[in-house]
Each structure stands twice: as C-alpha cells, then as structure tokens.
C-alpha positions in Angstrom: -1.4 11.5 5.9 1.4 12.1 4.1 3.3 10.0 1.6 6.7 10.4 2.3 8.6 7.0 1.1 7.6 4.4 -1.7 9.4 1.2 -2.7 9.8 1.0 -6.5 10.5 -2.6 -8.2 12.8 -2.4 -11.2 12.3 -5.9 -12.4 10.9 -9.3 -11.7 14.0 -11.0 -12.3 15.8 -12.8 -9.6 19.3 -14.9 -9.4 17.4 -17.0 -7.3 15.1 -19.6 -6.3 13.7 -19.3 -3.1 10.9 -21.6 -1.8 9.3 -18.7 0.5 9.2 -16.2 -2.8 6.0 -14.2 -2.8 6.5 -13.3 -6.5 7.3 -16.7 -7.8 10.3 -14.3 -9.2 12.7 -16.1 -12.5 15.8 -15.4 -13.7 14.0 -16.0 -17.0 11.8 -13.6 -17.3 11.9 -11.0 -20.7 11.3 -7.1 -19.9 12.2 -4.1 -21.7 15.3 -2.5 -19.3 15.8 0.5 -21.4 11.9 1.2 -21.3 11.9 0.5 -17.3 14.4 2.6 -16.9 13.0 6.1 -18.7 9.8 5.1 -17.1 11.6 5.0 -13.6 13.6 8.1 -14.0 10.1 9.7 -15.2 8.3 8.4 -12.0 11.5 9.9 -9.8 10.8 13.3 -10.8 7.2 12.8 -10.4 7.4 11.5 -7.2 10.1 14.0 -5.7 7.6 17.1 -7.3 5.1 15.4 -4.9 7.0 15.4 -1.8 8.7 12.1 -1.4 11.9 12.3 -0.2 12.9 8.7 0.8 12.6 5.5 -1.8 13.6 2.1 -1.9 14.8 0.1 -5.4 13.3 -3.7 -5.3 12.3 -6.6 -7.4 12.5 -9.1 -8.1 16.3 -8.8 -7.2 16.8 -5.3 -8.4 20.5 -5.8 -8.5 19.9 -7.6 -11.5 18.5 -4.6 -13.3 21.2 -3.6 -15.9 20.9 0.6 -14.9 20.6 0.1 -11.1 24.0 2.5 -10.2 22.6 4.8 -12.9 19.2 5.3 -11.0 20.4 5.3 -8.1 23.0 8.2 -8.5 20.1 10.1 -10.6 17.7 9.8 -7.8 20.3 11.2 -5.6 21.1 14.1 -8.4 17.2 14.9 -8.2 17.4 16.0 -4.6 16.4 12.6 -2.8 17.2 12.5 0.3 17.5 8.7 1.4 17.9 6.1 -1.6 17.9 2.4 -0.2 18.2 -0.9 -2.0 16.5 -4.2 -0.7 18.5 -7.4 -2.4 19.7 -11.1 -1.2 23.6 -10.4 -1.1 24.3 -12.6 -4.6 25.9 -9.9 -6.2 28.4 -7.5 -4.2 28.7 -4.3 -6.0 30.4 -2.1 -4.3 29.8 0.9 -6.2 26.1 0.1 -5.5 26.6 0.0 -1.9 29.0 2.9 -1.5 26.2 5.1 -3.2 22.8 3.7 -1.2 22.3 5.6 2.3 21.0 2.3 3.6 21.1 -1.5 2.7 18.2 -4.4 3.5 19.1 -7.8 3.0 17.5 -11.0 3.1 19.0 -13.9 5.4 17.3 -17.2 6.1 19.6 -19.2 8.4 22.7 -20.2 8.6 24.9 -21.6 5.2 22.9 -25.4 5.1 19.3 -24.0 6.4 20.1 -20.7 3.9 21.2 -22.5 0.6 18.5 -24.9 1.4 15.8 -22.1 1.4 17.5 -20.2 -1.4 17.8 -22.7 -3.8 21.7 -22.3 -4.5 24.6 -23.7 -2.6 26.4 -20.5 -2.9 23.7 -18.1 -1.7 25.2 -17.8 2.2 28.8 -17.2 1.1 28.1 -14.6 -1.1 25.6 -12.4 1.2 28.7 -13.0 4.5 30.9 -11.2 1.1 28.2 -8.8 0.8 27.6 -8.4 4.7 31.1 -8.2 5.2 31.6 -5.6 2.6 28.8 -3.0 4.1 30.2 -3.6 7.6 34.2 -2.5 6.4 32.0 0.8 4.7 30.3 1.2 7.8 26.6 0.8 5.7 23.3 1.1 7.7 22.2 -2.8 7.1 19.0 -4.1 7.7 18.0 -7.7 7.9 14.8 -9.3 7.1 14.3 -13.3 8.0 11.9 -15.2 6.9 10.6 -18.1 8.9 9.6 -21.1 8.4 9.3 -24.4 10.4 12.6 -25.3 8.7 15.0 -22.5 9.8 13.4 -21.0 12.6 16.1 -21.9 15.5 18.6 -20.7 13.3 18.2 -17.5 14.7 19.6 -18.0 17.5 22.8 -18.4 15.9 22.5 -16.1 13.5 22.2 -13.3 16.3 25.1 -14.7 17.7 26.8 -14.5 14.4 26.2 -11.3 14.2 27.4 -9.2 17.2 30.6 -8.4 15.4 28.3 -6.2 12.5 27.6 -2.9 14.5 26.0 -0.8 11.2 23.2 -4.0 11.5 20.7 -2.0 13.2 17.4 -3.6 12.9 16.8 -7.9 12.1 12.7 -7.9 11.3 11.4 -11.9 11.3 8.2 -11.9 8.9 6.1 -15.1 8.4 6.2 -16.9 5.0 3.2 -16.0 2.8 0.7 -18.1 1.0 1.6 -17.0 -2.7 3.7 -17.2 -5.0 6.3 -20.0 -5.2 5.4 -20.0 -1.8 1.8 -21.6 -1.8 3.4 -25.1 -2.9 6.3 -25.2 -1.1 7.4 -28.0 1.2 8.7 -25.0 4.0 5.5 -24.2 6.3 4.6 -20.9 7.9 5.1 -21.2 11.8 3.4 -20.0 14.5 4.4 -16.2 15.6 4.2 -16.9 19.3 7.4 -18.7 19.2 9.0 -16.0 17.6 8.1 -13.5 20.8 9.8 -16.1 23.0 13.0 -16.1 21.5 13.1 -11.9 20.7 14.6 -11.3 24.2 17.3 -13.8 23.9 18.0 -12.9 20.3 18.3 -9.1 21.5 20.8 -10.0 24.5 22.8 -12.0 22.0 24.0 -9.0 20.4 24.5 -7.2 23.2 21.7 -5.2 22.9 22.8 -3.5 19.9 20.7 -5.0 16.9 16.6 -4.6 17.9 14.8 -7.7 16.7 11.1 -7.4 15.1 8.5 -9.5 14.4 4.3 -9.2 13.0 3.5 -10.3 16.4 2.0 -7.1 18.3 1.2 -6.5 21.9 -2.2 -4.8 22.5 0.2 -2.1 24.3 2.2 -1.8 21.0 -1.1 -1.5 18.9 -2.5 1.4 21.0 0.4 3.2 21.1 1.5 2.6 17.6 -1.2 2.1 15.4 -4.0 4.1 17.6 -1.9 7.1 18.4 0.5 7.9 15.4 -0.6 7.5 11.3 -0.3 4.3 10.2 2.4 3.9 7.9 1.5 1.5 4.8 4.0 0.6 2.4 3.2 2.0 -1.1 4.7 0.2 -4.4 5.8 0.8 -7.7 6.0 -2.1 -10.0 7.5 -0.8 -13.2 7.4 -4.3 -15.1 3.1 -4.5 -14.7 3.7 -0.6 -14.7 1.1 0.0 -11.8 1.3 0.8 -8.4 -0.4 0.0 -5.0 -1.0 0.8 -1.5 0.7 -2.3 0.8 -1.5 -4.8 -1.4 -2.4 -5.9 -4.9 -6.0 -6.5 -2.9 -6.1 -3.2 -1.5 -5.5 -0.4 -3.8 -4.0 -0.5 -7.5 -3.7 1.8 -10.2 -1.8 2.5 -13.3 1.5 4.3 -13.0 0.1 5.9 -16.0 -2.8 7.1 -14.1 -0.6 8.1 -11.0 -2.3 11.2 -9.2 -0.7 12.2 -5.7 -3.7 13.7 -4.7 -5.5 10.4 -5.1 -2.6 8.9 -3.0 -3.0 10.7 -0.3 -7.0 10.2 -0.1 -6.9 6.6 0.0 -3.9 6.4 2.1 -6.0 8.4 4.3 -9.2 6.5 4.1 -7.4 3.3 4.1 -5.7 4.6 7.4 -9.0 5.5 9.3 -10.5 1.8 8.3 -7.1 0.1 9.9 -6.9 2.1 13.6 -10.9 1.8 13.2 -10.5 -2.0 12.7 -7.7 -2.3 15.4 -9.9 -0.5 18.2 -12.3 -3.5 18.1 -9.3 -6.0 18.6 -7.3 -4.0 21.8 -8.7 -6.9 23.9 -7.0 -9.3 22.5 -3.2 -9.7 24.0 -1.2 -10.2 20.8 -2.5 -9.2 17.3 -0.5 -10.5 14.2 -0.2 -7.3 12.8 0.6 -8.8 8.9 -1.9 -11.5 9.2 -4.6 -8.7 9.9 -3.9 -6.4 7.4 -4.0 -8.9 4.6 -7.2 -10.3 6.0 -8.6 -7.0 5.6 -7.7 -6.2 2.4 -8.2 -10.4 1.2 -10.5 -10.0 -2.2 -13.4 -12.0 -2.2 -13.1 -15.3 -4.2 
C-alpha cells in the first residue's frame, strides 16, 4: 500500500456558516499563519522525499489562508505533480485557479436552498462567478453535494444547470454528518436509497458527460472495488492541531511532529486488510453505505 496523495488543511477559518459543517469551522478563529505556513512548506518537502506526488490544500476554507498562491506555486516548484484546492467558491482568485491542476467545490442547491444552507445570501452567486471562471480556463472541476432532507431535489436542477460546464467531470453527493455544527442543526441526513434513484436521471441530464457518485455501494461495486484493488483512505494534515490522520480522528492520529512514512504505510496497510476483511462478511447484502461503514468501524468507544 502506497501513500501516494494527502489532503493538508491550512486553517480552520471559514467565510462561512454552513449548517451541515463537520468542523463547526469560524471566521473567528486566531492561528499563527506565518507559523502554518513554514510548517506547511516543511511538511511539502517531507512528504515529496517520501513519495507523494499528488496533494490537496483544505480547511477550513483554505482560500482564506493569507499564503495560499505562495504554497501552492512552491509545492509545484518542489516537483509535485498534481496540487488541487477544495473551497466553497466565496472568493474567486484567479491566480489561485490558473495555478491548481484541479478544482473541488462545494454546492448545496440551487441560490434559495444554497444560501439557505450556507448561511449567506451571497454564497450561490459568487461560487456561479467562481464556476464560471474555471469553466472560461477550462479547469478540471469537481463538485461535492451535500444532502440533506432540505435540498435534496435540487439536484435535479442543478444537473440540469450544469450541462453547459464540460471541465465538471465528477458531482459526488455525501450524506451530512453527525458533528460539528452539524449535530444540532435543523437540516437532517436523508436516506441514501433515494439518492441511487435519482443517479441515472442526474447522469442523462448532462448528457452523459458529468458521472454522479454517492456512499451508496452495490455488493458488485464492493467486490470489485474494495475486494479486488487497495483501498484508498484519505490521509490528513491538519496544520492548525498540527497532527495528522488516516480518514478519521477515531482511526489513526499522530503528531505532524512525530510524522514517520514508514509508520504510514504500516497502518495504512493494516487498516486496509481490516476494511476488505470487514467488507467480505457484508457481500450479501445488496447496497452497503460505504461512509456509514467506515465510520462505524473506526467509531471510538464512549
């Protein structure tokens, strides 16, 4: 198993207020952005030394971090070889996006359900600026939804909205969590099986061209992904609590100060053999939600 592609998160500063946010994220929040940043670039050369080549900036909203162009052209200068950027569209910079190989942005329904979500009344127009933007520079976009009970048919029209935005390649529709702002918010996680109903509509409402995604697995889709390939956890860097982790704060964390590839790559691998293990004892079952499972299995005991 080999760790090829992390996610670091700059800050935990956000320029918004959204009811579904994991991190219970604040624009006012104090951290040292002259220390994060030294300690990024430091963890960039450490990384790339290791054999990463591909890593994602987050937060937070990590276009909010004062030195994001700077790291991002330095991770580039180090040798990377795809530097990507996850942020909710608030703020367009353009020299940002011209730099990033690929873009993932947050969308939540259309302008009322969006704003409503998002917690400002200006949130849709500026991510259509933003979308709008990576589209005329022909960006590889990526959009993540997040559903709820209060925005789920959106996405019918948001498909539709978007057949005109051929660099959109990929639209992946994750349930709200339990924590974070999110574990006392009025929105409500829904139930996955109506998301696999509406994926082949959604599909042929873009003619095809944008694949949509959801947590929601077919027992065909575990075997032949999960049982038959390595399993591919996220790993994060959180700069601001300066440690890092393999897809979960209640599976594997450690100190950035304590960062050992070697170490990485054991756990990933153990971690990987306990998931397909786990996952052959569920192949009866017809669907499996994928993101449900996981954080089941790696839930901490109360």
């Amino acid at each position: 198993m080999k760790c090829n592609r992390v996610n670091i998160i700059l800050t935990h500063r956000c320029n918004l207020n959204c009811k579904h946010c994991y991190m219970n994220a604040s624009y006012n929040v104090d951290e040292d952005f002259d220390k994060i940043f030294l300690s990024a670039k430091q963890l960039l050369l450490t990384l790339f030394d290791g054999g990463v080549n591909e890593i994602m900036f987050t937060g937070g909203e990590c276009t909010t971090f004062p030195h994001i162009v700077e790291l991002v052209k330095y991770a580039k200068d180090i040798g990377f070889g795809k530097v990507d950027i996850f942020t909710n569209g608030m703020i367009l910079n353009k020299e940002l996006f011209d730099l990033v190989d690929a873009c993932y942005l947050s969308i939540d329904g259309l302008e009322h359900n969006h704003n409503f979500v998002r917690g400002n009344n200006y949130s849709f127009k500026n991510l259509l600026k933003t979308l709008d933007y990576l589209k005329e520079i022909d960006k590889i976009t990526y959009l993540q939804f997040t559903a709820n009970n209060y925005n789920v048919d959106d996405l019918y029209d948001i498909s539709k909205m978007l057949i005109s935005y051929l660099n959109v390649r990929k639209v992946k529709i994750v349930n709200q969590s339990n924590e974070g702002r999110a574990l006392n918010s009025e929105l409500e996680p829904i139930n996955l099986y109506k998301i696999k109903d509406m994926l082949p509509i959604l599909y042929e409402n873009t003619n095809y061209h944008i694949q949509f995604l959801s947590d929601l697995w077919s027992r065909y889709d575990v075997a032949n992904y999960y049982l038959n390939t390595e399993i591919i956890l996220p790993i994060w860097f959180d700069l601001v609590d300066n440690e890092y982790y393999i897809y979960t704060k209640d599976c594997f964390v450690n100190s950035i100060n304590k960062f050992d590839m070697t170490e990485l790559q054991d756990k990933l691998k153990d971690i990987s053999l306990e998931v397909t293990n786990h996952f052959k004892t569920k192949l009866e079952q017809q669907y499996m939600d994928v993101e449900s499972t996981l954080a089941n299995m790696f839930k901490k005991e109360e």
